[in-house]
C-alpha positions as CSV (number, residue, x, y, z in Angstrom):
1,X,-49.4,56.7,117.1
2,X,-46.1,57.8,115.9
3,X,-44.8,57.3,112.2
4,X,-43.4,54.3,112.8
5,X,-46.6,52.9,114.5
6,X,-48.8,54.3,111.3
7,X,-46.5,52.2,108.7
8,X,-46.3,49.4,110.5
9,X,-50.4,49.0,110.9
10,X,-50.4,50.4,107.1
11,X,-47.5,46.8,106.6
12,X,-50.0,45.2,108.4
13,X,-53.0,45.9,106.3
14,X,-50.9,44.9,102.9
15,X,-50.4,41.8,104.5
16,X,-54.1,40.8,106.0
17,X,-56.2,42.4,103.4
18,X,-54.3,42.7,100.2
19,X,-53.3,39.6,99.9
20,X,-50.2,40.4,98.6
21,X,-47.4,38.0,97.1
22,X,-43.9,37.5,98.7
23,X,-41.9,39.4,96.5
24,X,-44.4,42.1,96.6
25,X,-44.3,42.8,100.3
26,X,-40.9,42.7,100.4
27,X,-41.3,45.5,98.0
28,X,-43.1,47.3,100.0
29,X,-41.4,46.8,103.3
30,X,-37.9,47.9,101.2
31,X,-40.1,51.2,100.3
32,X,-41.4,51.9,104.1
33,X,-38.0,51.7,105.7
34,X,-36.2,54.1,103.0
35,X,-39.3,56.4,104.2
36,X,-39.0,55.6,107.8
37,X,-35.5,56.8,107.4
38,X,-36.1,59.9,105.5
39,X,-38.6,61.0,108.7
40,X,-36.2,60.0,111.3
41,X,-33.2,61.9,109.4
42,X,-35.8,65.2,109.1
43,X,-36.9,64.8,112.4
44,X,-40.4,64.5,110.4
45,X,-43.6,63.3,111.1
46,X,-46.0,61.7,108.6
47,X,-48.9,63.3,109.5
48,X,-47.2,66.6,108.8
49,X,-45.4,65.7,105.6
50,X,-45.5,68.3,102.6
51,X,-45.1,68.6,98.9
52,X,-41.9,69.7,99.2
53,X,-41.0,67.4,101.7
54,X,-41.7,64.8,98.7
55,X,-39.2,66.4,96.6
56,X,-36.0,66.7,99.0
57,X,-37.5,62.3,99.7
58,X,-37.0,61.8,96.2
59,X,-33.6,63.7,95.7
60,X,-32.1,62.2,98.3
61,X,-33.2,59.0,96.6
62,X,-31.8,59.8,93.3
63,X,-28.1,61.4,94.9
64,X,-28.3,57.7,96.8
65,X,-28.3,55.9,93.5
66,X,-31.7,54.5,93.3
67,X,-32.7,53.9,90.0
68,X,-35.8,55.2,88.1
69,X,-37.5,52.2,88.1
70,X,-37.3,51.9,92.0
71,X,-38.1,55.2,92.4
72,X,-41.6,54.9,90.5
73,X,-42.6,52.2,93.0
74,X,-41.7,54.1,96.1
75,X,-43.8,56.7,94.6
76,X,-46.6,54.5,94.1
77,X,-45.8,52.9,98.0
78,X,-46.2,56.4,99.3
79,X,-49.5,57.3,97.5
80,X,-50.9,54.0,98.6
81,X,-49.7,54.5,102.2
82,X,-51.2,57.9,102.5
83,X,-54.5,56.9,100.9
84,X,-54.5,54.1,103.6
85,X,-54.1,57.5,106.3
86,X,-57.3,59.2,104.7
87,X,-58.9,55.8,104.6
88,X,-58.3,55.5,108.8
89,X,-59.2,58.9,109.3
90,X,-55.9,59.3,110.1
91,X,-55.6,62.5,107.7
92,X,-58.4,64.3,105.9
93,X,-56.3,64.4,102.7
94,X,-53.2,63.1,101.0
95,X,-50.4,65.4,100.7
96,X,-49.3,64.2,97.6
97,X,-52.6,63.2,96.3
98,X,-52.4,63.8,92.3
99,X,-48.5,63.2,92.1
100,X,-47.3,61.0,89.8
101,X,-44.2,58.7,89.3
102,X,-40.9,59.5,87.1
103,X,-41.4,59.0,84.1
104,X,-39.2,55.8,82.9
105,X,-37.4,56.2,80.2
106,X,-38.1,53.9,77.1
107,X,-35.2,51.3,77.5
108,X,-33.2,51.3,74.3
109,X,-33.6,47.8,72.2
110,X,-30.6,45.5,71.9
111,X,-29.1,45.0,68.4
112,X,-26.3,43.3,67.2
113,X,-22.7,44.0,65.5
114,X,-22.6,42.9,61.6
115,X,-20.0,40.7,62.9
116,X,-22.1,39.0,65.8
117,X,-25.2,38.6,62.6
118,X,-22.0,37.0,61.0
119,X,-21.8,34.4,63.7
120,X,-25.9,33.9,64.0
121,X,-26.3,33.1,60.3
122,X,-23.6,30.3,60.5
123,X,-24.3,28.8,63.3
124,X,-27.0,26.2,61.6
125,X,-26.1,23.5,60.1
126,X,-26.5,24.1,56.4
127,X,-26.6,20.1,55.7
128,X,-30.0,19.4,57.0
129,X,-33.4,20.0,56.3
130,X,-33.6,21.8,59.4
131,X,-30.6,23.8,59.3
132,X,-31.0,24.7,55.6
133,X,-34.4,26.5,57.1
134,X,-33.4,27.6,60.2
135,X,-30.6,30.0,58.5
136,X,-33.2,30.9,55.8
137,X,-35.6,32.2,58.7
138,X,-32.6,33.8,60.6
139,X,-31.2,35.4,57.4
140,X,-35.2,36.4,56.3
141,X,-35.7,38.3,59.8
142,X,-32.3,40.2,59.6
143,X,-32.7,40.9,56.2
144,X,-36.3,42.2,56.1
145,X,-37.4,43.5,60.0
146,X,-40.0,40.9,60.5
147,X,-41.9,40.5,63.4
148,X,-41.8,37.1,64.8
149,X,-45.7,36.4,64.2
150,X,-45.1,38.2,60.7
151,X,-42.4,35.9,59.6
152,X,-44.4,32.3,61.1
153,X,-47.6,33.6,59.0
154,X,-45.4,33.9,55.5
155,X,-47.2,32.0,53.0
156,X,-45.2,30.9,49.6
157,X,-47.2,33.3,47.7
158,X,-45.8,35.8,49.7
159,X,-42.4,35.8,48.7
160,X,-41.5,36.8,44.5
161,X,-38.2,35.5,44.1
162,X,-38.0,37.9,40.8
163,X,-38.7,41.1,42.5
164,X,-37.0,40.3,45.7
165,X,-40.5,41.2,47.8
166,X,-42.4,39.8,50.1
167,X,-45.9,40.4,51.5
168,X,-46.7,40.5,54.9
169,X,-49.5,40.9,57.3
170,X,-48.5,42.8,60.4
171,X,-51.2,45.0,63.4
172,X,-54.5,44.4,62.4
173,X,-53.8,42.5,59.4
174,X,-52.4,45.6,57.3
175,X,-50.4,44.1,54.6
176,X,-46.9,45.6,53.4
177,X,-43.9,44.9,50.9
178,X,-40.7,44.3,52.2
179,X,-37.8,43.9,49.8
180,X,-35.4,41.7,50.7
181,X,-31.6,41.2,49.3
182,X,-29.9,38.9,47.8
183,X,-28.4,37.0,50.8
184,X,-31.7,36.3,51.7
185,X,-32.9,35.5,48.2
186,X,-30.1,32.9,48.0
187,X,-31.3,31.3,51.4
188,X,-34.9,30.8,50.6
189,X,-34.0,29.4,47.4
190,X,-31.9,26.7,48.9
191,X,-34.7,26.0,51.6
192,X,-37.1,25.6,48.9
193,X,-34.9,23.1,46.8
194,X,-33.1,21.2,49.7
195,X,-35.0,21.9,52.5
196,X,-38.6,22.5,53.0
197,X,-39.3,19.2,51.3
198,X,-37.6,17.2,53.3
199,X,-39.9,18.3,56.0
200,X,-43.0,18.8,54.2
201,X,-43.2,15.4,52.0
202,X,-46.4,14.8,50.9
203,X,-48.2,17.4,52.6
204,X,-50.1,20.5,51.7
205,X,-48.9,23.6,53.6
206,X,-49.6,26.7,52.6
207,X,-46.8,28.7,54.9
208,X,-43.2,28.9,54.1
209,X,-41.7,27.6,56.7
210,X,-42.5,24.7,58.5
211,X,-42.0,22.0,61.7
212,X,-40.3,18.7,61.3
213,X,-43.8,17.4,60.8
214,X,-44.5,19.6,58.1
215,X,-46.8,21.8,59.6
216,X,-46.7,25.6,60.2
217,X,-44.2,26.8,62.7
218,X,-45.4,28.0,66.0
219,X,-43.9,31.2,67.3
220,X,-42.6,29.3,70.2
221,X,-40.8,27.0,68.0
222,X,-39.1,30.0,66.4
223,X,-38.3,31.3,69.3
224,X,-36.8,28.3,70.3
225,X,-34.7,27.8,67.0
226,X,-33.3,31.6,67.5
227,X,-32.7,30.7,71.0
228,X,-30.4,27.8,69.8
229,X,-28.3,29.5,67.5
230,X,-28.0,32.2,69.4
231,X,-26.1,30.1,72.1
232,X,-24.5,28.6,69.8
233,X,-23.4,32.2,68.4
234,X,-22.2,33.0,71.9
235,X,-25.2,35.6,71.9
236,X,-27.6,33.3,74.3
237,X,-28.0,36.8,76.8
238,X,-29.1,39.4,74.2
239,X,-31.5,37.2,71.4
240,X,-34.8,37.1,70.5
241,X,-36.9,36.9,66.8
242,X,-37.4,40.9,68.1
243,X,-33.6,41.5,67.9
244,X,-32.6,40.8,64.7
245,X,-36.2,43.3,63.7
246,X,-34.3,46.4,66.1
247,X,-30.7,45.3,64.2
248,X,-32.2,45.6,60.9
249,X,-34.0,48.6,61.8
250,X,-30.6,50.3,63.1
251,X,-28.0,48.9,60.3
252,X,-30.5,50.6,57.9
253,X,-30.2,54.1,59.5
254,X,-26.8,53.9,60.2
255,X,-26.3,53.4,56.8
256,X,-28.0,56.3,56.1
257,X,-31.4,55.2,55.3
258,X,-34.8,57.5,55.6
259,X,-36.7,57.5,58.7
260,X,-39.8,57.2,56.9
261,X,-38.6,54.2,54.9
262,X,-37.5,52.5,57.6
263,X,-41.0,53.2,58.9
264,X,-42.4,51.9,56.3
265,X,-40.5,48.1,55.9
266,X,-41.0,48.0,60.0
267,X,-44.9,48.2,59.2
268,X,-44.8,51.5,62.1
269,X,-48.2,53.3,61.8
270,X,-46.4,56.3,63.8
271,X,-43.2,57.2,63.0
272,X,-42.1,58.1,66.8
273,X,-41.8,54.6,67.3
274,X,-39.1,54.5,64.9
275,X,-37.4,57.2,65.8
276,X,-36.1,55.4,68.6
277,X,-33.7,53.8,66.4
278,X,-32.0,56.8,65.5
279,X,-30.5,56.9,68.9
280,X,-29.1,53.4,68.6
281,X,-27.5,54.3,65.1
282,X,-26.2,57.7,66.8
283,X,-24.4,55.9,69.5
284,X,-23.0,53.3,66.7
285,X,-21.9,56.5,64.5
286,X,-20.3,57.9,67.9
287,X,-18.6,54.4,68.5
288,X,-17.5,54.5,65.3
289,X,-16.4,57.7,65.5
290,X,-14.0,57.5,68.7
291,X,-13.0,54.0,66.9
292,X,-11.6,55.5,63.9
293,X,-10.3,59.5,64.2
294,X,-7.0,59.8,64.9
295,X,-7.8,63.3,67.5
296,X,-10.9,61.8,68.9
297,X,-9.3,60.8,72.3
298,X,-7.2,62.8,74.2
299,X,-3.1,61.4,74.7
């Protein structure tokens, strides 16, 4: 059998025993062709391929302009196709037994512009019930970096109006103070007169904000609600509850607040997950930068 012949019965095996889905074989055929091609180009043969034959593959990969990501799974294709080889008998080892994928590199969160928060925070209606509490919760997660599950579980007795503080419970019910400004103070006061009773009427509930029934918010339904605005906002493609957490997080350091501060508010039990904003505020400071020096472009 030639190499061809070995990937094609190695296709065939994905397809009759794995079970595979669709999209998944497609995957995987995609994969097998780009390696099909590297053998034919080399003149190779994939009972004979190498170590080092791996590396000029996945060069020639990368100089094509497939991306990391892409890259990984080929990886993983080619492991599982030679272990299919020592599994036939066909080899008595894998070559590239114990190699492992690029490593991806940790996307960087999106964030928003001061300006595009602007255009979030008015976009509910302030003259109902609902609105009135939908800009509270928008303005309450910008202004104090709550998780989405963290900001549905806020109970009135988590929030002092005369400190400007609220308590939260984040991972594994640790509980933190998060101060929060006066925008946000303003806000929840106006919920609280004009708002949250509308919805609550005569019931007891415990959490801060609620349904239009009056009961506790679900994290889909704040999901939804930030959905909403956000189209509204013209920011449909790049909003979640988790965005305005990572814009907070960044306008804080780019304003020149501590790391460990920030790690702090954000409820991080290891700082290197908070360093990752330092790259977003160093790429707003660079923005800002080339913005605003006179010499900072050339002409």
């Amino acid at each position: 059998m030639d190499s061809d012949d070995l990937l094609d019965a190695f296709l065939l095996h994905l397809k009759t025993e794995r079970r595979l889905s669709g999209n998944t074989l497609s995957a995987y055929g995609a994969d097998l062709r780009r390696f099909s091609a590297f053998l034919a180009d080399h003149g190779g043969d994939a009972r004979k391929f190498t170590r080092s034959d791996l590396l000029d593959h996945l060069t020639a990969l990368r100089d094509g302009g497939l991306s990391a990501r892409s890259t990984a799974r080929h990886v993983s294709t080619m492991r599982s196709f030679f272990r299919f080889l020592v599994r036939e008998g066909v080899l008595a080892a894998s070559p590239i037994s114990g190699v492992k994928a690029p490593r991806l590199g940790r996307p960087l969160p999106k964030y928003l512009t001061l300006s595009q928060v602007d255009r979030l925070l008015a976009a509910p209606d302030g003259h109902t019930p609902e609105g009135v509490r939908d800009r509270a919760m928008l303005t309450i997660l910008y202004a104090s970096g709550l998780r989405a599950s963290e900001a549905i579980g806020v109970e009135l007795d988590d929030v002092d109006l005369e400190e400007a503080v609220l308590r939260t419970r984040g991972k594994g019910s640790k509980e933190r103070i998060v101060p929060i400004g006066q925008a946000a103070l303003k806000a929840i006061e106006i919920y609280l007169e004009r708002g949250r009773p509308e919805l609550v009427k005569n019931k007891v509930e415990a959490h801060l904000f609620v349904n239009f029934r009056g009961g506790q918010l679900t994290r889909q339904g704040l999901y939804k609600i930030v959905r909403r605005h956000a189209l509204t906002a013209g920011l449909a493609d790049r909003m979640s509850p988790h965005t305005l957490r990572h814009t907070f997080a960044t306008h804080l350091l780019a304003g020149g607040c501590d790391l460990r501060a920030v790690q702090e508010m954000l409820g991080h039990a290891d700082i290197s997950t908070t360093q990752m904003y330092t790259h977003l505020s160093g790429e707003r400071l660079k923005q800002v930068y080339f913005d605003a020096h006179p010499r900072a472009t050339a002409g």
